[in-house]
Backbone as CSV, one residue per row, in Angstrom:
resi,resn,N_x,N_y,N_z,CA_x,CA_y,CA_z,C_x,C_y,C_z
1,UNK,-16.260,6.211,-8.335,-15.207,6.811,-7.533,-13.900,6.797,-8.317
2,UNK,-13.284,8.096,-8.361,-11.942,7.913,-8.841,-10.686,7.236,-8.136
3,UNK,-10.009,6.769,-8.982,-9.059,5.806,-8.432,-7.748,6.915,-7.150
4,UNK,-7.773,7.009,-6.453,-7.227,7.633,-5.995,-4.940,7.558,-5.681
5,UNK,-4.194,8.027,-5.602,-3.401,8.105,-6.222,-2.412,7.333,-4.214
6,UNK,-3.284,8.187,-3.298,-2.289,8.250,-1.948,-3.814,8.298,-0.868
7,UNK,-3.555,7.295,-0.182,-4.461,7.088,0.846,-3.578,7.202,2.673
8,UNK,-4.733,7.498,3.414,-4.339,7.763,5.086,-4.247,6.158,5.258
9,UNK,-3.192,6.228,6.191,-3.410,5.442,7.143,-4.822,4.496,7.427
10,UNK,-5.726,5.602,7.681,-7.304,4.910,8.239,-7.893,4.776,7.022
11,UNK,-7.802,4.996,5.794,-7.877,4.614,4.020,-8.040,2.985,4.172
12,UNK,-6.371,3.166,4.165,-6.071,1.961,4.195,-6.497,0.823,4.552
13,UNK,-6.429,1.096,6.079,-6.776,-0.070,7.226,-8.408,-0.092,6.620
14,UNK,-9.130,0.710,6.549,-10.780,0.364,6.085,-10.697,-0.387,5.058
15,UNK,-9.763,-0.349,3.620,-10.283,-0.963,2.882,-9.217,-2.094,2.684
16,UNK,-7.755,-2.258,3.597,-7.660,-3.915,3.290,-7.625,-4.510,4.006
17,UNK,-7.905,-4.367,5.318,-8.313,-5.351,6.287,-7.374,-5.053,7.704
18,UNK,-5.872,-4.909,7.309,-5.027,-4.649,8.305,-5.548,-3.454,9.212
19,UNK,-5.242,-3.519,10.345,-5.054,-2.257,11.225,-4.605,-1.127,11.688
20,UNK,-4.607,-0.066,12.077,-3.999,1.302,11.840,-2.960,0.632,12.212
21,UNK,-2.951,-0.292,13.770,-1.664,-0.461,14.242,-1.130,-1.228,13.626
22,UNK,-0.962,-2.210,13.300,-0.789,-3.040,12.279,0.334,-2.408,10.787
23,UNK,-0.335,-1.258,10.293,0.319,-1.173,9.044,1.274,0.087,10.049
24,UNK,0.998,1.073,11.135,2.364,1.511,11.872,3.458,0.430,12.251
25,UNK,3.042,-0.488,12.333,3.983,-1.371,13.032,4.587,-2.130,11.671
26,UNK,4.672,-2.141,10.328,5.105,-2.660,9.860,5.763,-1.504,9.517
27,UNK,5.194,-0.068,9.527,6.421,1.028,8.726,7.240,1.071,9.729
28,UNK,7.356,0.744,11.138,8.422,0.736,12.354,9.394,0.163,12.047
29,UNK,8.998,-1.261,11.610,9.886,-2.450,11.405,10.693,-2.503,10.159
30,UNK,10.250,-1.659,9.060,10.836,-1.514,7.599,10.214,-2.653,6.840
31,UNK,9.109,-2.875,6.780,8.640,-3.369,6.067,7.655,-2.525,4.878
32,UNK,7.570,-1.133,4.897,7.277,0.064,4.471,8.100,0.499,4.536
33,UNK,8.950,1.155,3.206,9.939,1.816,3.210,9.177,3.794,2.887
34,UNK,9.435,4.511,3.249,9.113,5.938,3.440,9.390,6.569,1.654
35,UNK,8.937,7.402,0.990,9.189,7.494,-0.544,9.154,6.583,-1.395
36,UNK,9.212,5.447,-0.785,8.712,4.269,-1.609,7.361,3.696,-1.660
37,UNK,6.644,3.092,-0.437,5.176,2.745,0.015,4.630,3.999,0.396
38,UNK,4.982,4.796,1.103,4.301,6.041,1.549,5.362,7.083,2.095
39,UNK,4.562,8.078,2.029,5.204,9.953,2.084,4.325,10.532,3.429
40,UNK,5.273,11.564,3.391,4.849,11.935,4.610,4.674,13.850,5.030
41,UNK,3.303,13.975,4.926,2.987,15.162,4.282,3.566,16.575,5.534
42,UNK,3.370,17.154,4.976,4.517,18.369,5.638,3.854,18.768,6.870
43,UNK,3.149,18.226,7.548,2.333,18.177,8.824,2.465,16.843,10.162
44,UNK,3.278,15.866,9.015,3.728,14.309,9.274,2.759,13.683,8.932
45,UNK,1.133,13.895,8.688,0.507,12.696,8.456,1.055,11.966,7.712
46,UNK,0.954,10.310,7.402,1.020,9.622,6.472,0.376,9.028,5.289
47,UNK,0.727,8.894,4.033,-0.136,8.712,2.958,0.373,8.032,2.276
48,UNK,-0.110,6.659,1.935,0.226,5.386,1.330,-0.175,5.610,-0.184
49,UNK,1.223,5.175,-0.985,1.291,5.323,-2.322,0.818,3.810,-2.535
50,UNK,-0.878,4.094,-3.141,-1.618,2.847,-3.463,-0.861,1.473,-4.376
51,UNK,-0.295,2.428,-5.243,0.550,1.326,-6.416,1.906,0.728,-5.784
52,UNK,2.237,1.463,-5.146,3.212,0.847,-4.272,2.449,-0.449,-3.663
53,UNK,1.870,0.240,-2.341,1.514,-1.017,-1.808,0.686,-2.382,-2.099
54,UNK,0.073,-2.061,-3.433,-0.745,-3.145,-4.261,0.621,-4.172,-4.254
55,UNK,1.581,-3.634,-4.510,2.753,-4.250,-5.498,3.069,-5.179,-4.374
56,UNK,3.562,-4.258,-2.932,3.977,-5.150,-2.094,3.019,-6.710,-1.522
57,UNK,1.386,-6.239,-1.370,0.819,-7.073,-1.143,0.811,-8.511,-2.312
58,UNK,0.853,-7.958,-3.181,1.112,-9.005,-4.494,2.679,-9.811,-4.799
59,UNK,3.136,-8.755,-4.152,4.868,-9.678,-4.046,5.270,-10.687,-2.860
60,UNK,4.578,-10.911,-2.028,4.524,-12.156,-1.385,5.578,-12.105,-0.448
61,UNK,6.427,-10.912,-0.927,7.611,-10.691,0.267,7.520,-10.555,1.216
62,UNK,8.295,-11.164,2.370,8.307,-10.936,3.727,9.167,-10.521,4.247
63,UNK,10.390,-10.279,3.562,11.295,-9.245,4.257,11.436,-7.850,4.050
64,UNK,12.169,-7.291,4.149,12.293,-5.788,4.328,11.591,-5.247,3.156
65,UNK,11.373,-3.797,3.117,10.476,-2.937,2.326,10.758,-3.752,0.905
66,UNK,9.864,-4.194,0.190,9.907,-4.540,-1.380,9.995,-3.399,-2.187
67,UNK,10.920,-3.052,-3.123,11.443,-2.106,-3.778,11.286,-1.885,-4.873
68,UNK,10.482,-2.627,-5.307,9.918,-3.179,-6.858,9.367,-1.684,-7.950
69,UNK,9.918,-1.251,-8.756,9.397,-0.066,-9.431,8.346,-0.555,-10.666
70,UNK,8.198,-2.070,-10.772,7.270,-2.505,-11.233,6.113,-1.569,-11.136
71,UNK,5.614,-1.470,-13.218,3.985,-1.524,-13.378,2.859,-2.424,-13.436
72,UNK,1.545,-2.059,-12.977,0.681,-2.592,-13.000,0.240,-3.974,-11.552
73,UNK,-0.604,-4.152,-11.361,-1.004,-4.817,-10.026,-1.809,-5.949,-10.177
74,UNK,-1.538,-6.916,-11.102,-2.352,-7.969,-11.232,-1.430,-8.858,-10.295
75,UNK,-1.839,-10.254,-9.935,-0.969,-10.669,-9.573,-0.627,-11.796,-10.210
76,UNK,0.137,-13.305,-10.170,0.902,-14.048,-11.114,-0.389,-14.641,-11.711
77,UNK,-1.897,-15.019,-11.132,-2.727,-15.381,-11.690,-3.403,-14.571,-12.530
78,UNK,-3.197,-13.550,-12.589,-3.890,-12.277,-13.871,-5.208,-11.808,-12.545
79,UNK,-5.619,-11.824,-11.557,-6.169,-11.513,-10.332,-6.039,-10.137,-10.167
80,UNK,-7.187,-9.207,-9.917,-7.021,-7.701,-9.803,-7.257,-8.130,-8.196
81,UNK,-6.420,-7.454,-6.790,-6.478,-7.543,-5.608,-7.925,-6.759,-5.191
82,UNK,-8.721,-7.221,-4.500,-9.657,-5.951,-3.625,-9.729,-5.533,-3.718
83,UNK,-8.635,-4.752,-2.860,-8.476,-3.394,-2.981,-8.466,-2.254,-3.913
84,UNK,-8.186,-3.382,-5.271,-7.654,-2.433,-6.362,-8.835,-2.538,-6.914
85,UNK,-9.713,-3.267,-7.020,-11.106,-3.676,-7.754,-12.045,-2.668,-7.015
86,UNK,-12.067,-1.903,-5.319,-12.748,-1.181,-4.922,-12.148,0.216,-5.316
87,UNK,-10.765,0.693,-5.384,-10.409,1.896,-5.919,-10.714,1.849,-7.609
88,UNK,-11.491,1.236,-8.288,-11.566,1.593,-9.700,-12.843,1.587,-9.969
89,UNK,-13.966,1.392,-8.731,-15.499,1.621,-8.772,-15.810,2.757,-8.396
């Protein structure tokens, strides 16, 4: 499977565990910032920029949207996340 670049909503929630409602309720709260974690296609669906959100899950942050333009998604242990180990099979 190719690594794919922007995943749905229901992408998402299937492959990291969180819930549709769950990851709405964190883009409510600004913990997903919009052009940064995900875009929003000219119909409104939503589509999560994968490298973004690798980054955030790996940055440990808990406050507002992590802003990080950081490359690459290992995390401080040299650890490829799940998620990222199932988008590169």
């Amino acid at each position: 499977m190719q690594h794919l670049a922007l995943v749905t909503i229901k992408k998402l929630a299937d492959e990291s565990g969180y819930t549709e409602d769950a990851l709405r309720s964190k883009i409510a709260r600004g913990d997903f910032a919009q052009g940064v974690h995900y875009i929003k296609a000219p119909d409104g669906r939503i589509h999560f920029i994968v490298e973004a959100y690798l980054r955030w899950v790996e940055s440990g942050n808990t406050g507002k949207a992590f802003r990080s333009r950081s490359i690459g998604t290992e995390s401080a242990s040299g650890q490829r996340s799940k998620f990222h180990q199932r988008q590169q099979t």
